[in-house]
Every structure is written in structure tokens, then in C-alpha cells.
Z-matrix of the N, CA and C atoms (Angstrom, degrees):
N
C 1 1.454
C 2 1.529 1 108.00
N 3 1.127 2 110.21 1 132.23
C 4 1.557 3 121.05 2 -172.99
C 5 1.825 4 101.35 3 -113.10
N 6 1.521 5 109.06 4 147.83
C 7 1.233 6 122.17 5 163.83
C 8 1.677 7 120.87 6 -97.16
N 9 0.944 8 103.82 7 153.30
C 10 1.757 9 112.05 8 -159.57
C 11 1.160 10 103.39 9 -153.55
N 12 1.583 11 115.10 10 125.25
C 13 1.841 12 125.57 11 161.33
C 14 1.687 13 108.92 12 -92.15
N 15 1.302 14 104.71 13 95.03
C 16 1.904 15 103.55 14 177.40
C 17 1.350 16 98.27 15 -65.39
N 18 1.404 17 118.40 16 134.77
C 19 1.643 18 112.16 17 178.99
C 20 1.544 19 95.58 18 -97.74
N 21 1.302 20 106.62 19 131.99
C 22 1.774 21 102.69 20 166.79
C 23 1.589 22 107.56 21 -109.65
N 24 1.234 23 115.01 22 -149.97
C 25 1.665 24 117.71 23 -165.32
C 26 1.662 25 97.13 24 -67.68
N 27 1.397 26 131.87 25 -53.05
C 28 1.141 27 137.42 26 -159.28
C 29 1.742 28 115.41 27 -144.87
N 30 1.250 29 111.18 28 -0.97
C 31 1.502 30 127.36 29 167.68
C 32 1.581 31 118.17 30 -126.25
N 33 1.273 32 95.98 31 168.14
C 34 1.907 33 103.41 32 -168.46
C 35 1.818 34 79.71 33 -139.04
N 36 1.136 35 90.30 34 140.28
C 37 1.729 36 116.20 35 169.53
C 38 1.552 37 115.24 36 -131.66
N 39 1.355 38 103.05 37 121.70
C 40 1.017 39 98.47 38 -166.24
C 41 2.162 40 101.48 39 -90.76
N 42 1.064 41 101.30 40 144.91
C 43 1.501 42 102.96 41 -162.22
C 44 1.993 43 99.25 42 -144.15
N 45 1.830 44 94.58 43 144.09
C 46 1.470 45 94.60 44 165.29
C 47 1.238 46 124.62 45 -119.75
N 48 1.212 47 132.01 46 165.04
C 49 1.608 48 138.90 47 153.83
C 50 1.432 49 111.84 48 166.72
N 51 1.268 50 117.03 49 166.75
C 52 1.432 51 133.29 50 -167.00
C 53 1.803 52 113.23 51 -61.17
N 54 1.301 53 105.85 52 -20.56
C 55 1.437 54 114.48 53 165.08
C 56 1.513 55 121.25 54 -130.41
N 57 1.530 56 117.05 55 157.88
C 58 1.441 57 111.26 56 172.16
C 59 1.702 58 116.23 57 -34.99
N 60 1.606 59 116.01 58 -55.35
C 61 1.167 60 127.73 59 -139.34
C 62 1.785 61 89.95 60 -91.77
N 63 1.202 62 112.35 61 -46.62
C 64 1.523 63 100.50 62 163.39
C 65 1.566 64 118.82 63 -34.65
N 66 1.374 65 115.62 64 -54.73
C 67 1.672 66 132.79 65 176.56
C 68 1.684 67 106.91 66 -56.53
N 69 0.839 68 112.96 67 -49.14
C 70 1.409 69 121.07 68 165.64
C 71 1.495 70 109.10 69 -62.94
N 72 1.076 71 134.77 70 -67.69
C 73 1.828 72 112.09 71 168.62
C 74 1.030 73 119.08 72 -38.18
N 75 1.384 74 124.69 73 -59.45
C 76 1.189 75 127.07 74 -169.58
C 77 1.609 76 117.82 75 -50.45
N 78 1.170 77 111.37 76 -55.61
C 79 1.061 78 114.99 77 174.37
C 80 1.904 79 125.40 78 -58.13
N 81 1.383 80 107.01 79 -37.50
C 82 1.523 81 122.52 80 151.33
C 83 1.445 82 124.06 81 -35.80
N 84 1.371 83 91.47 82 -52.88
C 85 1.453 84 91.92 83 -178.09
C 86 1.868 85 125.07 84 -111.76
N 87 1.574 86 99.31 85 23.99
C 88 1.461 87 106.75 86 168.96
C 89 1.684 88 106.03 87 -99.24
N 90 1.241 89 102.46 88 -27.99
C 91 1.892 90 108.51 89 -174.95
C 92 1.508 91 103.71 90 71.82
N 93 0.821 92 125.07 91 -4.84
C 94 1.772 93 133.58 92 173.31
C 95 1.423 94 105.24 93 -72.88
N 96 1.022 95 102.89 94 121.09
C 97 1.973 96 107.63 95 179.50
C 98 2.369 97 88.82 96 -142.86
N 99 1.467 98 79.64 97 157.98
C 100 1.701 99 100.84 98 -169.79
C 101 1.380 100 108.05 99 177.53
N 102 1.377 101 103.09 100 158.43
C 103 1.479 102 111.71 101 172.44
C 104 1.299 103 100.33 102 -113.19
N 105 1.823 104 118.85 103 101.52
C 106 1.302 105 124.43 104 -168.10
C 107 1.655 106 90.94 105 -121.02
N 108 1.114 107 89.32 106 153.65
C 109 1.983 108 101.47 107 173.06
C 110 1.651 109 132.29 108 -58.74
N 111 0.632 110 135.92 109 93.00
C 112 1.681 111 115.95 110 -178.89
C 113 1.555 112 91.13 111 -162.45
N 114 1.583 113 104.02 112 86.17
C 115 1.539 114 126.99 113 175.79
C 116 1.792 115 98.03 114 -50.32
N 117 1.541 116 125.55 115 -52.91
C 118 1.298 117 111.76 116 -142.21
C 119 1.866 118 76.99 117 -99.11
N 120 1.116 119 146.50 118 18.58
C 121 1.602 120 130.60 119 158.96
C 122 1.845 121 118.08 120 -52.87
N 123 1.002 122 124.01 121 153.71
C 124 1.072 123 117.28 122 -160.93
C 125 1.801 124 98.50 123 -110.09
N 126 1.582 125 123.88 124 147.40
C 127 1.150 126 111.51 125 174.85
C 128 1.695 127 129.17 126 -73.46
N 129 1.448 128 116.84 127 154.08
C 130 1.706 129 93.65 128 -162.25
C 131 1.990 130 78.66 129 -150.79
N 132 1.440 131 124.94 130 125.49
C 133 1.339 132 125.54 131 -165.05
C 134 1.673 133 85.07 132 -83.69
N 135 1.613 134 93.10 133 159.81
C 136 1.964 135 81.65 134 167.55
C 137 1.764 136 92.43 135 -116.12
N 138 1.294 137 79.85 136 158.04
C 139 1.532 138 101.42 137 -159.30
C 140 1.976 139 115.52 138 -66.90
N 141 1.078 140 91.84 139 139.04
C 142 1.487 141 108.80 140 -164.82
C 143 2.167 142 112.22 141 -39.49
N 144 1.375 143 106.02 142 104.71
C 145 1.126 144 100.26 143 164.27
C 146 1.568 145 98.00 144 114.28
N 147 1.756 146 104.26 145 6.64
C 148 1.667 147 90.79 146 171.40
C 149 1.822 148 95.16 147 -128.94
N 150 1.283 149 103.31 148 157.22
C 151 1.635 150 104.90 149 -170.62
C 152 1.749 151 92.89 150 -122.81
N 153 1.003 152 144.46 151 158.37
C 154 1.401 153 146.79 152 145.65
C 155 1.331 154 114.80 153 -107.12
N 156 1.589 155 107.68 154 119.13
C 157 1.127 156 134.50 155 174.58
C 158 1.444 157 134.64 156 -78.54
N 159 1.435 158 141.13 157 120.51
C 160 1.461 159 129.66 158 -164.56
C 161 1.247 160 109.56 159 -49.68
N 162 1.277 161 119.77 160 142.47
C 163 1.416 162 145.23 161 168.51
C 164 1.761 163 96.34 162 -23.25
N 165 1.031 164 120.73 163 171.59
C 166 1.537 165 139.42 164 178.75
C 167 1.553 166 99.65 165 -99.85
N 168 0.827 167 116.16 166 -84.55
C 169 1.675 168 116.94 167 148.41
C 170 1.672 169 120.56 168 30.45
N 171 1.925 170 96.84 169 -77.40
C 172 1.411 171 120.92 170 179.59
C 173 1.549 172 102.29 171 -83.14
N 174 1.185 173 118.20 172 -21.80
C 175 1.771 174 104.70 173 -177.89
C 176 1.786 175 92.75 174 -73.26
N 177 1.436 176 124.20 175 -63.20
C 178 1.466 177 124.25 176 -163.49
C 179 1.156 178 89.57 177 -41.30
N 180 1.323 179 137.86 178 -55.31
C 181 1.699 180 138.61 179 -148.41
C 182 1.894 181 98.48 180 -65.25
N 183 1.087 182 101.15 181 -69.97
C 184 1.294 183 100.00 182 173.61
C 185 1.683 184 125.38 183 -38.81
N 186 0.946 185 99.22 184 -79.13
C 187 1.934 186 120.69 185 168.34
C 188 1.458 187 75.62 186 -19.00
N 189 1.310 188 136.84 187 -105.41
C 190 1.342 189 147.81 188 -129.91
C 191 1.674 190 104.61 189 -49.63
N 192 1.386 191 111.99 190 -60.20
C 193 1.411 192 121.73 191 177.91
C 194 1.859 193 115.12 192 -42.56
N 195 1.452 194 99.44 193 -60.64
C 196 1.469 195 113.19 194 140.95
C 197 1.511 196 115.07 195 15.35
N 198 1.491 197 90.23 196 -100.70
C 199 1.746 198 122.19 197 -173.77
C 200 1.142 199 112.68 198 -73.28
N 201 1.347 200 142.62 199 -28.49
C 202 1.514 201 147.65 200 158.69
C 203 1.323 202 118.12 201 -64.24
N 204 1.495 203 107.78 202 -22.09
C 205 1.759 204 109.32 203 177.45
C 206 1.844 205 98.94 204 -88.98
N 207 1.744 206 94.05 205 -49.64
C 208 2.207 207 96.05 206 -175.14
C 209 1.585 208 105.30 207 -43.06
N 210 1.722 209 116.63 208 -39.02
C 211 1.658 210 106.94 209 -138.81
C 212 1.757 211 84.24 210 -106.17
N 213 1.388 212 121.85 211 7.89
C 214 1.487 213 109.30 212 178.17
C 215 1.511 214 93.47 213 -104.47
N 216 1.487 215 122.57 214 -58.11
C 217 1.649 216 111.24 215 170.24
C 218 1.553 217 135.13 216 -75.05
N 219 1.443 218 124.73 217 9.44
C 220 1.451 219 129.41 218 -177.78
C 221 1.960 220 96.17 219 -96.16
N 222 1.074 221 121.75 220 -38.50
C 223 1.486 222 106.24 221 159.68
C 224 1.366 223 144.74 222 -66.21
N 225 1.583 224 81.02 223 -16.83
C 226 2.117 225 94.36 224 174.94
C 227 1.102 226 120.48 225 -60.64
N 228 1.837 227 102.12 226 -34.95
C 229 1.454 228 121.68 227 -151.06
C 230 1.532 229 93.22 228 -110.07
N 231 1.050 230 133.26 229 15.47
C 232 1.441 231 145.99 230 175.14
C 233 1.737 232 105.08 231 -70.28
N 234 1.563 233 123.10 232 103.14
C 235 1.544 234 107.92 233 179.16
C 236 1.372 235 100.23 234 99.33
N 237 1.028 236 147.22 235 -26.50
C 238 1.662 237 151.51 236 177.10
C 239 1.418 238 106.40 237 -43.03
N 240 1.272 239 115.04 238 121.59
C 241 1.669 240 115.06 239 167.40
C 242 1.352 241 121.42 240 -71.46
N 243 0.978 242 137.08 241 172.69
C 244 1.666 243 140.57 242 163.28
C 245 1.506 244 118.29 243 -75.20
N 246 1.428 245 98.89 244 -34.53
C 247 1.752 246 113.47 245 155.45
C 248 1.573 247 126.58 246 -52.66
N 249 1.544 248 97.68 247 -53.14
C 250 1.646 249 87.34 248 158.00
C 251 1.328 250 133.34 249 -105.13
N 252 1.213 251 116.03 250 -4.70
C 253 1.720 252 127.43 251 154.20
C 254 1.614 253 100.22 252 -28.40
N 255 1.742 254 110.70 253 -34.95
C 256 1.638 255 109.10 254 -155.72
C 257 1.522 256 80.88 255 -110.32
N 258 0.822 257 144.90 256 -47.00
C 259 1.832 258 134.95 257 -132.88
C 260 1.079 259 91.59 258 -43.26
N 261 1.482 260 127.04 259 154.76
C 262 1.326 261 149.97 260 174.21
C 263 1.685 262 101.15 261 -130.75
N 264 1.655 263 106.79 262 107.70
C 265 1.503 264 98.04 263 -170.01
C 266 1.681 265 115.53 264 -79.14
N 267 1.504 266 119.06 265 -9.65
C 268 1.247 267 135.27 266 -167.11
C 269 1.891 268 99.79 267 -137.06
N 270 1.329 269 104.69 268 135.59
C 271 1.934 270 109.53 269 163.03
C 272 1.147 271 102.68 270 -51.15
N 273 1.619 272 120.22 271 149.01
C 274 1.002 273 136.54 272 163.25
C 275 1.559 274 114.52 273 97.50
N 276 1.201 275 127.51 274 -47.90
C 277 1.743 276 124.64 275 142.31
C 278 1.682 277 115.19 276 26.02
N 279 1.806 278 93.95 277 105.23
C 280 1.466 279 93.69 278 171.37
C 281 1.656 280 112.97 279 -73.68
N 282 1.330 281 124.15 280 162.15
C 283 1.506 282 119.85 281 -167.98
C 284 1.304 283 89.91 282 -171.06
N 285 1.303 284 122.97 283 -167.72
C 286 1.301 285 161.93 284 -166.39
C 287 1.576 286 108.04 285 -118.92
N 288 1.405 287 123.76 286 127.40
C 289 1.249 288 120.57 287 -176.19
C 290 1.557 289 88.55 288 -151.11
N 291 1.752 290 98.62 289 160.30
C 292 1.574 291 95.17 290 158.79
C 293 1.755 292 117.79 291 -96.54
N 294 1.121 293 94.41 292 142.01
C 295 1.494 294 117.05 293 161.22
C 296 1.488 295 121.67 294 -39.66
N 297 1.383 296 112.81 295 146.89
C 298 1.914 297 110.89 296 160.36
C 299 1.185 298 100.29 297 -61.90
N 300 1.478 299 151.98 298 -32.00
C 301 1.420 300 138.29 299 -167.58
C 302 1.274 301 120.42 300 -110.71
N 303 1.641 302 102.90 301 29.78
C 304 1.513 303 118.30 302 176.56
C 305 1.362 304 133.76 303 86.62
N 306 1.490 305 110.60 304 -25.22
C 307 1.823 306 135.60 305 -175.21
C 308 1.711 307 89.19 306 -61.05
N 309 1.134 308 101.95 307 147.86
C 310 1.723 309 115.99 308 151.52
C 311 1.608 310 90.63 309 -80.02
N 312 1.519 311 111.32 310 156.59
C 313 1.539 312 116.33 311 172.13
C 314 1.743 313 93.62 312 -152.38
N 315 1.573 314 104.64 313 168.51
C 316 1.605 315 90.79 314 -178.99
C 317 1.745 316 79.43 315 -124.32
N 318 1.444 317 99.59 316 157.83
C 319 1.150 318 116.31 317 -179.88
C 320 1.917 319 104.49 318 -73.67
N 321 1.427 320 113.76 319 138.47
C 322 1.200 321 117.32 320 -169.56
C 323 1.871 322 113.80 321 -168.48
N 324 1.581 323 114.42 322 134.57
C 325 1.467 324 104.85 323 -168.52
C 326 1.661 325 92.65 324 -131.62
N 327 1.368 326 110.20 325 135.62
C 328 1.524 327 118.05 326 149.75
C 329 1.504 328 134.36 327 -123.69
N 330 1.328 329 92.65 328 126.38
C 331 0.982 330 149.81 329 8.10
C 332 1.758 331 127.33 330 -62.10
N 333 1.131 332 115.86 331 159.54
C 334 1.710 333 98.49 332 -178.88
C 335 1.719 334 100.65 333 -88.97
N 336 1.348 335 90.24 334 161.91
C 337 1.905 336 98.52 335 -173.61
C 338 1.455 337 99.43 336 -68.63
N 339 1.221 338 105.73 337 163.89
C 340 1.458 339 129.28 338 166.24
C 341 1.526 340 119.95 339 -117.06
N 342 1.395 341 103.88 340 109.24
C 343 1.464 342 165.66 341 55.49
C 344 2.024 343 91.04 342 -103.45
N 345 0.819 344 118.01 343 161.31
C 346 1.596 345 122.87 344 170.95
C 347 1.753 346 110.57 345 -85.12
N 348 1.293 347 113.65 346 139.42
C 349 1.713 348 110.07 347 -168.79
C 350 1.475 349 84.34 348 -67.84
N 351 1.855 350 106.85 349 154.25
C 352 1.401 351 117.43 350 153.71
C 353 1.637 352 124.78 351 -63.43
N 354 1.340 353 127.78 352 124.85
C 355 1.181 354 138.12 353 -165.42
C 356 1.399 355 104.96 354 -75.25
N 357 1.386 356 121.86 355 167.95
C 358 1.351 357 132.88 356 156.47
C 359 1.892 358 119.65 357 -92.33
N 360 1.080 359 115.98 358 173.63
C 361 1.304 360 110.62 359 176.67
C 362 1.453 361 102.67 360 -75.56
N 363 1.003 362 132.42 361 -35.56
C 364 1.564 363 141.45 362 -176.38
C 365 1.689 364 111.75 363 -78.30
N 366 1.145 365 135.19 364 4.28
C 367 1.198 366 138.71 365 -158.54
C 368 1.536 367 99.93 366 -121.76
N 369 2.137 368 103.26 367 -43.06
C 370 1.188 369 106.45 368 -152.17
C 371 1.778 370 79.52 369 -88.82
N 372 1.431 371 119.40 370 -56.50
C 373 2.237 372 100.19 371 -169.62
C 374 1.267 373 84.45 372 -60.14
N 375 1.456 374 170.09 373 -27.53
C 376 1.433 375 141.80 374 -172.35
C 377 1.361 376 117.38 375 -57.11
N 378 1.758 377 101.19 376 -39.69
C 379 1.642 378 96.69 377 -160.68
C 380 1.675 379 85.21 378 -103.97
N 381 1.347 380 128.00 379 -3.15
C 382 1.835 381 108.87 380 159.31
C 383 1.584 382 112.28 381 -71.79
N 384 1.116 383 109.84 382 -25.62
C 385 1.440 384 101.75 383 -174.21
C 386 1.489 385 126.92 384 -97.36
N 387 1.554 386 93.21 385 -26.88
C 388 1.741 387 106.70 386 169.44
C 389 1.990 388 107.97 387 -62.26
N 390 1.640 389 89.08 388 -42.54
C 391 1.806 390 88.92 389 -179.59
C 392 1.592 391 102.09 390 -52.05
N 393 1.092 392 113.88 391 -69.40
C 394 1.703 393 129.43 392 -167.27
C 395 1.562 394 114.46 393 -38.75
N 396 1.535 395 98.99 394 -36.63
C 397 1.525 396 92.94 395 167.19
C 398 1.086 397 146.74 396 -68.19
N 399 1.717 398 102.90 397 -30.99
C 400 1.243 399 138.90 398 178.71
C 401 1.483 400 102.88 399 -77.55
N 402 1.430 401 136.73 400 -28.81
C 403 1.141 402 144.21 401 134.24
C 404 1.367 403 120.46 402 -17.04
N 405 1.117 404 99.85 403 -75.91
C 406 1.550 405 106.98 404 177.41
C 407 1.501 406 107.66 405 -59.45
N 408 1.233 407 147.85 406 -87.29
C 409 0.947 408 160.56 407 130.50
C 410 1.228 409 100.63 408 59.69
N 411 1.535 410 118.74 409 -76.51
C 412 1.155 411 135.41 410 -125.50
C 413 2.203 412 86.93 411 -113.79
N 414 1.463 413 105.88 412 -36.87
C 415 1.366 414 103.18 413 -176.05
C 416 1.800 415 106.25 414 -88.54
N 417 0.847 416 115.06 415 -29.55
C 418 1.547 417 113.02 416 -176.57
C 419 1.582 418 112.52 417 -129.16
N 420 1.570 419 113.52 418 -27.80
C 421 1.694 420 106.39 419 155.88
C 422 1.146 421 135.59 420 -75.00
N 423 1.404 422 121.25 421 -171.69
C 424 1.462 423 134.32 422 176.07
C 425 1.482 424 120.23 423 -43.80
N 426 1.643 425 123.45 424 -33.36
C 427 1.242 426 130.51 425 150.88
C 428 1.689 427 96.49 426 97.90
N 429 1.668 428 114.66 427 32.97
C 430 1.583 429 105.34 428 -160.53
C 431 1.696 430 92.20 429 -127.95
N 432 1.170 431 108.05 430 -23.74
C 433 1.846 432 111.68 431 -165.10
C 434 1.315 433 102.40 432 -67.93
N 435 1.649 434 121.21 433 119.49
C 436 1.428 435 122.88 434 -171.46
C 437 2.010 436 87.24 435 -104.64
N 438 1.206 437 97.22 436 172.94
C 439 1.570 438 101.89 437 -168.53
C 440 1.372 439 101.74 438 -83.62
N 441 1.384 440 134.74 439 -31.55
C 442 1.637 441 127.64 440 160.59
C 443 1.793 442 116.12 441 -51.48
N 444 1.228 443 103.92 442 1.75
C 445 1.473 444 108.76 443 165.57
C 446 1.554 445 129.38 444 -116.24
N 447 1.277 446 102.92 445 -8.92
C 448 1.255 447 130.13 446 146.39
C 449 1.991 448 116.55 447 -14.36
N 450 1.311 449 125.92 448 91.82
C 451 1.593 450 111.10 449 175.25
C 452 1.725 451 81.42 450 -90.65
N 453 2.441 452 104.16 451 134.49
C 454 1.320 453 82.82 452 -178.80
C 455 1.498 454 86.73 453 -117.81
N 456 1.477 455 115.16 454 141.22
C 457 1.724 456 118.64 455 169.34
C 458 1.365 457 127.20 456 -38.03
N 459 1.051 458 171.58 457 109.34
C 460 1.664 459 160.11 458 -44.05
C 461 1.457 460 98.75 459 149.62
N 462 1.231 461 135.28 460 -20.62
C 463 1.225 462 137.31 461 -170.23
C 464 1.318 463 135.06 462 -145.60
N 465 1.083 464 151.95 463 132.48
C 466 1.577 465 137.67 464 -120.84
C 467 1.599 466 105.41 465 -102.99
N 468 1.686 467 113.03 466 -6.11
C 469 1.468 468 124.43 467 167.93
C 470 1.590 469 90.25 468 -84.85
N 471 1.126 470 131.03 469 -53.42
C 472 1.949 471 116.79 470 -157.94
C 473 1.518 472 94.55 471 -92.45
N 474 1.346 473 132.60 472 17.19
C 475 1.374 474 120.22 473 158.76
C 476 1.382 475 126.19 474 -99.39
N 477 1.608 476 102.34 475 -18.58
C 478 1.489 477 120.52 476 168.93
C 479 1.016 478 133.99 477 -86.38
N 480 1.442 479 103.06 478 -19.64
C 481 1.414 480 118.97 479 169.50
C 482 1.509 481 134.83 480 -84.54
């Protein structure tokens, strides 16, 4: 029995059997995809025109986290001005500003400084929701949207919405 990483669009499954293509069913037909360890597995392409999709499992898990994060912060922000969407209670306050080339961008350093600047309310749902997208994106989308492509909402109606 041989070990095998089927590479799919954006996941590796690790899969066994006595041939590649055995490893490749198997893995087809478990729907289980992960980035699990097995340094000495051998690489095995999966075959043209099939993608493997995360487990059902990891979508419910997600989905749920999801909706427990939207329906605990979409009421906070219920009534929020654009004035304090921005307030910066201290100078220096990372936030959201526009760009010379027109983009909203949020202020951001990597590594980030040490102590971390105090955020704005508009900085902090920008970069929960910009992450989350990129989340998606990358686990169930096209896997191409880099964050300089990012359109980011500017206003506390098109961030809620």
C-alpha cells in the first residue's frame, strides 16, 4: 500500500492504494480533502476535469461560525454613525483612508508593530470582513483575489450591507 497527495485546485488529500489511480478514487469518492502530513507520500495529479471539494462536515462548521459571528456583530453596528464608524479615540489610530488612486485601503504593517496601533471601529469590521472574504475565496472560490483588489466599504451603511 502506497501513500499519495492527490493535488486538487486548492487542496491535497492525502489518499491510499497500490496504484496512483486507485488513490485517486479513493480520494474521489471519500469527499474528504485536508492538508494532512505524510512528507514521504508521493505526488499523484487528479485527473483533468475533476476538482475535490471540502468535506460537508467543514462547510456546516464553517457556515455556522459564519452566522454566529454576522448575527452577534450586525446588531452592534445597528444605528452607528459614519462619525463613529471613524472616531479614533487616541492619535495615531489604524483606520481606513482613501488612497492617491482612489481605493479605500486600511492602514496595515508586516510585520505589525509591537504594541499593535489602536484600531478604529471601521478598520476593525473592515479587516473582519475583508479576512472572511478572502476566506471564502481562497476555500471554495477561484483562489485569485489578492487583497490590493480588495473594493473596501468606506461607510457604515456599505459595510453592513
Amino acid at each position: 500500500m502506497n501513500v499519495y497527495h492527490v493535488d486538487g485546485i486548492r487542496h491535497q488529500a492525502v489518499a491510499f492504494g497500490e496504484t496512483p489511480e486507485e488513490a485517486v478514487a479513493q480520494a474521489l469518492a471519500s469527499g474528504e480533502v485536508g492538508d494532512w502530513e505524510a512528507p514521504d507520500a508521493k505526488p499523484v495529479p487528479l485527473p483533468e476535469g475533476y476538482a475535490l471539494r471540502p468535506a460537508r462536515q467543514t462547510v456546516e462548521l464553517l457556515k455556522a461560525a459564519m452566522e454566529e459571528g454576522w448575527t452577534t456583530l450586525h446588531p452592534r453596528l445597528a444605528g452607528l454613525t459614519d462619525d463613529e464608524f471613524f472616531w479614533e479615540p487616541f492619535p495615531g489610530c489604524w483606520t481606513l483612508h482613501l488612497a492617491e488612486d482612489g481605493r479605500w485601503v486600511e492602514d496595515y504593517a508586516d510585520p505589525a508593530p509591537d504594541p499593535p496601533p489602536f484600531t478604529t471601529l471601521a478598520w476593525r469590521v473592515i479587516h473582519v470582513a475583508a479576512c472572511k472574504l478572502m476566506y471564502y475565496e481562497y476555500a471554495f472560490g477561484p483562489g485569485q483575489l489578492t487583497w490590493d483588489e480588495l473594493v473596501l466599504p468606506h461607510t457604515v451603511a456599505d459595510a453592513t450591507a
